[in-house]
C-alpha positions as CSV (number, residue, x, y, z in Angstrom):
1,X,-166.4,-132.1,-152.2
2,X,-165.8,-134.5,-149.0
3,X,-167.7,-134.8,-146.3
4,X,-166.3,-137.8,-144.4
5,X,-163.8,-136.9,-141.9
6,X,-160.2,-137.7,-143.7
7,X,-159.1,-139.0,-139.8
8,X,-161.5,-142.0,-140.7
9,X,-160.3,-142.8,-144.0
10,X,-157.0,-142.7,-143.0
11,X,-158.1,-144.8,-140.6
12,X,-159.5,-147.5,-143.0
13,X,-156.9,-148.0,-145.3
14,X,-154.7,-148.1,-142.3
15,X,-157.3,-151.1,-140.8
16,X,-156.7,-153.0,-144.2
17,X,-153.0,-152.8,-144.4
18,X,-152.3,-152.9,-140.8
19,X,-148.9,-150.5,-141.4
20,X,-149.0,-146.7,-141.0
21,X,-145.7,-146.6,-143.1
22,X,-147.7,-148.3,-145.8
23,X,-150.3,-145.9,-145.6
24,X,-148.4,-142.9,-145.6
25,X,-147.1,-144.2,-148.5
26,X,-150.4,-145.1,-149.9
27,X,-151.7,-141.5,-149.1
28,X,-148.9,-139.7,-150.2
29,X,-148.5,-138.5,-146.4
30,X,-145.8,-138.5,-143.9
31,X,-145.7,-141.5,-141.1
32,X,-145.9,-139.0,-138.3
33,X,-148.5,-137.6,-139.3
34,X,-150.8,-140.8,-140.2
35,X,-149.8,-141.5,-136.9
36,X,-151.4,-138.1,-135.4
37,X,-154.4,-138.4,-137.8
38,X,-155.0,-141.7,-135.9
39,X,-154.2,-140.5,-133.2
40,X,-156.5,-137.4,-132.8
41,X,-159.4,-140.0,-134.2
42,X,-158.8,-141.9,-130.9
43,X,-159.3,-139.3,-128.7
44,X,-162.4,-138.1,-130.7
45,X,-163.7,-141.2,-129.8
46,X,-162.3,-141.4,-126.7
47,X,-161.1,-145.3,-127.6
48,X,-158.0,-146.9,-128.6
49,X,-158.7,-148.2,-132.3
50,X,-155.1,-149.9,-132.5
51,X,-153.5,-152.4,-130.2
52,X,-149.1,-151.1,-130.9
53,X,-148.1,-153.1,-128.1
54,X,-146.7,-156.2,-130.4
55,X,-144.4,-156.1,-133.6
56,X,-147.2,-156.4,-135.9
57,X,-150.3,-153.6,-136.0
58,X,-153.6,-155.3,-134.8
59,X,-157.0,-153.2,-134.8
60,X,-159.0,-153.7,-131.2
61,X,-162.1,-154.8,-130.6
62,X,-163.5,-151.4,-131.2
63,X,-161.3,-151.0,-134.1
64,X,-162.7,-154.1,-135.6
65,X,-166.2,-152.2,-135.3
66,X,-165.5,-148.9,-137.1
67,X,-163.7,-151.2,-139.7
68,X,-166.5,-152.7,-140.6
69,X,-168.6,-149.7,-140.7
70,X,-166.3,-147.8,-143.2
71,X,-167.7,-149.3,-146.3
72,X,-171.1,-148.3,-145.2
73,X,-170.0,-145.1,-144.1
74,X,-168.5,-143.7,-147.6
75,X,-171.6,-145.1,-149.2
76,X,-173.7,-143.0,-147.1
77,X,-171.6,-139.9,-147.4
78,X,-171.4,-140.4,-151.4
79,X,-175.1,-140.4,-151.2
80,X,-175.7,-137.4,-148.9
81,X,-172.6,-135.6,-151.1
82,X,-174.9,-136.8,-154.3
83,X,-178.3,-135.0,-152.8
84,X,-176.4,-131.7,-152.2
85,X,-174.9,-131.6,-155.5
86,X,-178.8,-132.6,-157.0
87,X,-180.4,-130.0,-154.7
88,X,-178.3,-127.2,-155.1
89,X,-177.2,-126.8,-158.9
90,X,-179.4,-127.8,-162.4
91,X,-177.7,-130.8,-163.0
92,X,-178.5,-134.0,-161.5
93,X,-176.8,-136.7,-161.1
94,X,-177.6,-141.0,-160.7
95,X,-175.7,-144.2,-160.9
96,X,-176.8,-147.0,-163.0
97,X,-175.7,-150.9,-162.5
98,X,-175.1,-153.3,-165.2
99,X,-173.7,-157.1,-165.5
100,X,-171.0,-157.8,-167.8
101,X,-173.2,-158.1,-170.6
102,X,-175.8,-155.7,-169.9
103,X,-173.4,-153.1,-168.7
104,X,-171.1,-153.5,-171.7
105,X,-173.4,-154.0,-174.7
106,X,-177.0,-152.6,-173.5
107,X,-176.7,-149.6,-171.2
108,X,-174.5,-147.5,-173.3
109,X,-176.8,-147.1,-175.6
110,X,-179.7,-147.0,-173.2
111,X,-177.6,-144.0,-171.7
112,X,-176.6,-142.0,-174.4
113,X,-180.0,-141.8,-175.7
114,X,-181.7,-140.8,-172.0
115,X,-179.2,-138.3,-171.5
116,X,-179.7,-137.0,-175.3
117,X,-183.5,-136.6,-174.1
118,X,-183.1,-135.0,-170.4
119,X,-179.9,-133.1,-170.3
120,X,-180.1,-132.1,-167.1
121,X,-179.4,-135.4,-165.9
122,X,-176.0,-137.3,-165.8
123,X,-175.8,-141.2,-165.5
124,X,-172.7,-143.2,-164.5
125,X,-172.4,-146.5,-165.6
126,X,-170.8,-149.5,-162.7
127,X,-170.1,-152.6,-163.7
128,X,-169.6,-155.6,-162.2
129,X,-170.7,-159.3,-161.9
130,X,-174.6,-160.1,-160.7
131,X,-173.3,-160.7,-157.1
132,X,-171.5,-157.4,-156.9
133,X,-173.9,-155.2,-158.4
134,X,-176.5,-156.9,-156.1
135,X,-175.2,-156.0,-153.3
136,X,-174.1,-152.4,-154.3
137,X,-178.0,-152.0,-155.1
138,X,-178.5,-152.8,-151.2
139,X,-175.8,-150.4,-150.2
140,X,-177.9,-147.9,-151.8
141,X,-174.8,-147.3,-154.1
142,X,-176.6,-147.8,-157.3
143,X,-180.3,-145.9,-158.1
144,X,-181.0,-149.0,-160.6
145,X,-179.3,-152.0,-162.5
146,X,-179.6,-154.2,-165.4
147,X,-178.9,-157.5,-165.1
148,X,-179.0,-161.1,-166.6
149,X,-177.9,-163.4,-163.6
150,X,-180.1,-164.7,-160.6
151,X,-181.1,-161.6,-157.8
152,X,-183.5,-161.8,-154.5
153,X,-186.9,-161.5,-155.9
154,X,-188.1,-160.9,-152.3
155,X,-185.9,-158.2,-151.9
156,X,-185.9,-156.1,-155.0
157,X,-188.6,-155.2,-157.7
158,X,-187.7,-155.8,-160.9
159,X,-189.0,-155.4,-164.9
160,X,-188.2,-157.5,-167.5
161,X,-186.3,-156.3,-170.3
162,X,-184.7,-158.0,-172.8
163,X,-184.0,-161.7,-173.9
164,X,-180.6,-162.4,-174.7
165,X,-178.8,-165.7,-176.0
166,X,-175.4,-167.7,-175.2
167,X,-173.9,-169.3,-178.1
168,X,-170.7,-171.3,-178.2
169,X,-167.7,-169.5,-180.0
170,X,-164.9,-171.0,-181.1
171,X,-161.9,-169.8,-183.4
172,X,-162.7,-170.4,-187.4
173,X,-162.3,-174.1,-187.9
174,X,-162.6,-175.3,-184.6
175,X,-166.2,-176.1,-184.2
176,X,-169.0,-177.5,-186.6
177,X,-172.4,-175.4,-187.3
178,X,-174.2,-178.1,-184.8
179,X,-172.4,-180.1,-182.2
180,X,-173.3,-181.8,-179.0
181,X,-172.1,-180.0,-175.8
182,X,-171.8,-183.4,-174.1
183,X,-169.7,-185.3,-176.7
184,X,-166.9,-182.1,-176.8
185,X,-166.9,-182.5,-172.7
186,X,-166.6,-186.0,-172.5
187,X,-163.8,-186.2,-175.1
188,X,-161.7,-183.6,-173.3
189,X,-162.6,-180.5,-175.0
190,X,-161.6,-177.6,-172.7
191,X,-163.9,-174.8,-171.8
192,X,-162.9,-170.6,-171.1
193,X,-165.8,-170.0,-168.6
194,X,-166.6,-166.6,-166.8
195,X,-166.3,-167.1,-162.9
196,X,-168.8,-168.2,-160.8
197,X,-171.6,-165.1,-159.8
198,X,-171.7,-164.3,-162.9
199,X,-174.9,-164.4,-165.4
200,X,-173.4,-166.3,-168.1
201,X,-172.0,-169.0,-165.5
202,X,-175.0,-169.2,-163.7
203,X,-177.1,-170.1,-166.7
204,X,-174.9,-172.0,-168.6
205,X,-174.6,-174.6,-165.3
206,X,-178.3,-174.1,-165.3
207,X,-178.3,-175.7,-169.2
208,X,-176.0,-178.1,-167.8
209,X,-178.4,-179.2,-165.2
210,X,-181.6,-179.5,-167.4
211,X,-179.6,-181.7,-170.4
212,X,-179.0,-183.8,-167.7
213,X,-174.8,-183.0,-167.6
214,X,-172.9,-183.1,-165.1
215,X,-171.5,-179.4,-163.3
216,X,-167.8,-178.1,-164.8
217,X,-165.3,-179.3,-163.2
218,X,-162.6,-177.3,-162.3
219,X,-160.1,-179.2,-164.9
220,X,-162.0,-178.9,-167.9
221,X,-162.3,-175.0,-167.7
222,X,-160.1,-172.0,-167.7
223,X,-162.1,-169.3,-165.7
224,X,-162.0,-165.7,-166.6
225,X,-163.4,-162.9,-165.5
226,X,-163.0,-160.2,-168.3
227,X,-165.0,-160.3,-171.7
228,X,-162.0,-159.5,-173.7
229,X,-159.3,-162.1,-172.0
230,X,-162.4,-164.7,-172.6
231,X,-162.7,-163.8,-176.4
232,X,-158.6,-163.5,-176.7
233,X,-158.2,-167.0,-175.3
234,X,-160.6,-168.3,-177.9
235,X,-159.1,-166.7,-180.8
236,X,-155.7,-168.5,-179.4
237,X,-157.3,-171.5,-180.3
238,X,-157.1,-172.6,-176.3
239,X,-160.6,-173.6,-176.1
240,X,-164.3,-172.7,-176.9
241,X,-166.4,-170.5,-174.6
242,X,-170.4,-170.0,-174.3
243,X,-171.1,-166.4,-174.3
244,X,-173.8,-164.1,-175.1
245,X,-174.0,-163.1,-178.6
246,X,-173.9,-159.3,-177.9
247,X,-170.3,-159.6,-176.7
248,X,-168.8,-161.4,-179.7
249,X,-171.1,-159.1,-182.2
250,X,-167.9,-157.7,-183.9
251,X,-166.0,-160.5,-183.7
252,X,-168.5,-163.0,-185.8
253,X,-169.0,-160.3,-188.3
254,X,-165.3,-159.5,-188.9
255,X,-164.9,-163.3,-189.1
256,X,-162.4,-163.9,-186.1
257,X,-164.6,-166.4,-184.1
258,X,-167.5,-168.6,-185.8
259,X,-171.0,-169.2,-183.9
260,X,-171.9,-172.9,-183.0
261,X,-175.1,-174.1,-181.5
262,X,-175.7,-177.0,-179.2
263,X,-177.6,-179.8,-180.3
264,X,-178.6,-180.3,-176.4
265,X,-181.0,-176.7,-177.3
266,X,-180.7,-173.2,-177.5
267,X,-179.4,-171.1,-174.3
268,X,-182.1,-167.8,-173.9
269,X,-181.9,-166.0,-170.2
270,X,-184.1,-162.7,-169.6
271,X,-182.4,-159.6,-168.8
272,X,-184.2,-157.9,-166.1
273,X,-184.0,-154.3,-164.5
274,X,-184.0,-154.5,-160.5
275,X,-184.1,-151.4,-157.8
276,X,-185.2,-150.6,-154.7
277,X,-188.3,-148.1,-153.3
278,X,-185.5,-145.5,-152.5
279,X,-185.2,-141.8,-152.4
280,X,-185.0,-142.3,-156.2
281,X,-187.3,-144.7,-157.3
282,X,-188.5,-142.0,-159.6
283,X,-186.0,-141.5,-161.2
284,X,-185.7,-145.7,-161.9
285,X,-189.4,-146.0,-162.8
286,X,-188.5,-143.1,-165.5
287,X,-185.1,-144.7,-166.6
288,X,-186.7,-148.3,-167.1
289,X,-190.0,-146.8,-168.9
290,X,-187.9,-144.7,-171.1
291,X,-185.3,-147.7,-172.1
292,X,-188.8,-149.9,-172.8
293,X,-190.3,-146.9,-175.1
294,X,-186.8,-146.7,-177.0
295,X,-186.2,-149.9,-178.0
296,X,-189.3,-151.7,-178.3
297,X,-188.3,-154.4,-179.9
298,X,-186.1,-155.2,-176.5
299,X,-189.4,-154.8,-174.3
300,X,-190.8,-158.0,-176.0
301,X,-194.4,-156.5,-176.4
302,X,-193.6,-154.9,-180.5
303,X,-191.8,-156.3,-183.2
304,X,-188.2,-155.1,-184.1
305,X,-187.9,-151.5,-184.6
306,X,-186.4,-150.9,-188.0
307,X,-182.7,-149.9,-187.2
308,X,-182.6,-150.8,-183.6
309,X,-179.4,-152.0,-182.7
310,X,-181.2,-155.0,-180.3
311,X,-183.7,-155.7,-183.4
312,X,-182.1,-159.4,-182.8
313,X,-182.7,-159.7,-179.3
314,X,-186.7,-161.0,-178.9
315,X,-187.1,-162.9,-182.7
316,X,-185.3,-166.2,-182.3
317,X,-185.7,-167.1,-186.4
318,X,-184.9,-170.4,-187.5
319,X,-183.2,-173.2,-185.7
320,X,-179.3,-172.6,-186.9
């Protein structure tokens, strides 16, 4: 099902590519009849939404306006499309945000075992960095996320979750137990970071900041924005990276990258689930209180649950 008009999303891919051969391309459509599409869209509106009289396509000044609406548009339709579906048949359906981390080691698990307990419902998972799945939350594109990077307090309500720690992770060999942070930086040692907006960049340039270091400059760190290509680079020998432990669970056990610890301190960050008081904030306030009451040990208010895959999470143990 599709409710927004196809003239207009014709009309938006042809506002990003500025070429209606491109877009018939794109769309698997003939040029004339892009061309018509746009065409009848104009007279709808009663507007010109394209300025043809140069070489090069340009949008107009009310083309500029309906281009920027677009992305707001299709958000608006997916959630009207979303309320029909939920109204109308026995199965409903909600989107859940996660951060790297969260979303790749934590939700799934969270999901799995919500949807085992209330069939009827269907979660999809979206994940992206802090920034991104902020601002998807605001679009009203997301019903609730989990997260470990900074978000507007002001703006969204938010529960605590779980605690979560970065570790530095080198290939075997490459790193002592214990080693200062400072002392590897100052004597070149190179870094594979995750981009800026992210929760693991934004915390580890927080530890920076309160050992008293200085930020990371740009040639002392390969930046890289997927999990895997981080954790591939390492194994390559190329350089260490600072990572939560979740992500690099497999890897330390089979023995492919070794744990260090900074003698600077430890590196802990809060996980935190953040929403909005939307049409669904029910259905959040269930999510998050049924995620608390599965894994305890996560919540920080009980001590690890025997056989609960975060039992690590909230009992720090012994200095390494």
């Amino acid at each position: 099902m599709d409710i927004l008009d196809g003239k207009l999303r014709i009309f938006q891919l042809a506002a990003e590519l500025k070429n209606f051969s491109e877009t018939a391309a794109a769309l698997g459509m003939s040029q004339p009849n892009v061309t018509q599409q746009i065409a009848r869209l104009e007279q709808a509106i009663g507007m010109a939404l394209f300025d043809r009289t140069g070489r090069k396509l340009e949008l107009t000044p009310a083309g500029e306006a309906l281009a920027a609406e677009c992305g707001a548009l299709a958000a608006e339709t997916a959630e009207i499309e979303r309320r029909m579906r939920n109204a109308a048949g026995s199965i409903r359906h909600y989107r859940i945000g996660g951060t790297m981390t969260a979303g790749g080691y934590v939700l799934p698990d969270c999901a799995a075992q919500y949807m085992r307990t209330n069939p009827r419902h269907r979660l999809s998972i979206h994940i992206h960095n802090t920034a991104e799945i902020a601002a998807l939350l605001k679009a009203r594109a997301l019903d609730v996320a989990l997260v470990e990077g900074p978000f507007d307090r002001d703006f969204f309500w938010s529960e605590p979750f779980v605690e979560d720690e970065l570790i530095a992770v080198a290939a075997p060999g490459r790193l002592p137990e214990r080693f200062s942070l400072a002392e590897y930086r100052a004597n070149g040692g190179v870094l594979i970071m995750r981009e800026p907006g992210s929760g693991t960049r934004y915390h580890f340039e927080r530890f920076l900041s309160r050992t008293g270091q200085t930020p990371l400059g740009e040639d002392e760190a390969y930046v890289v924005n997927s999990f895997d290509a981080v954790k591939q680079l390492v194994r390559g020998g190329l350089g260490i990276t600072v990572i939560s432990e979740l992500a690099v669970r497999d890897e330390l056990k089979s023995g492919v990258l070794r744990a260090s610890w900074f003698t600077e301190g430890r590196l802990r960050r809060k996980m935190n689930f953040i929403y909005l008081a939307n049409d669904n904030l029910r259905f959040a306030e269930r999510f998050i209180a049924f995620c608390r009451s599965a894994f305890p040990a996560v919540s920080g208010t009980e001590p690890p649950a025997a056989g609960c895959r975060f039992s690590s999470f909230t009992s720090p143990g012994k200095e390494p």
